[in-house]
N, C-alpha and C positions, 0 to 999 in steps of 0.2 A: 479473582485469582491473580490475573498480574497487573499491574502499573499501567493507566491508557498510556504513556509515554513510552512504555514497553510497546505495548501493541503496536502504537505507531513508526516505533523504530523498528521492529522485526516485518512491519508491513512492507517498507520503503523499500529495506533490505533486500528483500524475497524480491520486490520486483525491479531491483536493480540488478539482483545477477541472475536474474532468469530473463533479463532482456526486455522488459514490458514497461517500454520508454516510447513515447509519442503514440504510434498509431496500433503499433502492438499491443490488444489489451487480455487482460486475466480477467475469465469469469470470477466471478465469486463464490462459485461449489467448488473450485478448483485450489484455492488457497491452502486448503488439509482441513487435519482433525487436532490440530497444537492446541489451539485455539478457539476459545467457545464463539459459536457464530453472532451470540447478541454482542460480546466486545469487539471483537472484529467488527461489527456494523457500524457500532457507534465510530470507533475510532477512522472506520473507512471516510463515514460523512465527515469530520470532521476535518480529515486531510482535503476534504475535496471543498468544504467549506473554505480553509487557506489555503486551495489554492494550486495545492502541492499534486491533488491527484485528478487526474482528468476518469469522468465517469459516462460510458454509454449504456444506451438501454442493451441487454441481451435475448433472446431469444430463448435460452434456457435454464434461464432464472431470473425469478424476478426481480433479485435484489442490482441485477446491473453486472457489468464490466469494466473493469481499472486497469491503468495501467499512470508510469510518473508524467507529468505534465513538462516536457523539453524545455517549453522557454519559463518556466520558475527551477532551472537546473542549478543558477547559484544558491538558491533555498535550501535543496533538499541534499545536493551534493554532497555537503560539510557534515552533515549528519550522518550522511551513509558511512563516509568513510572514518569518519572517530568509532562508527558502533563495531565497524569493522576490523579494524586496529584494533580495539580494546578485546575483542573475541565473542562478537554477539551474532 
């Protein structure tokens, strides 16, 4: 249904302005219903594979907890804020 480059940009997004930067992290039930939960998986591992997203175990779900990774901030930065600009 969307673009992984989609997913991954509306991921970043979501938890740049809801604050789930460094230690602060977002379960993975808690993301919504935008989005089907197997692209959202995929796309989650694959930010966390570069880097981009720091992942803990959670306690009530087994798929973990995200939040953006502080010191790769000039990475993910540039991105947030073009999808932003453009109206994403």
């Amino acid at each position: 249904m969307y673009a992984q480059e989609e997913v991954k940009n509306w991921i970043m997004i979501k938890l740049f302005r809801r604050g789930y930067i460094g230690h602060r992290l977002l379960d993975f039930d808690d993301f919504g219903k935008k989005i089907d939960k197997n692209s959202l998986l995929r796309a989650l591992k694959e930010l966390h594979s570069e880097g981009i997203i720091i992942k803990k175990p959670s306690l009530r779900s087994s798929k973990g907890r995200f939040s953006l990774n502080s010191k790769m901030k000039v990475k993910w930065e540039q991105i947030v804020m073009d999808n932003i600009r453009k109206g994403l």
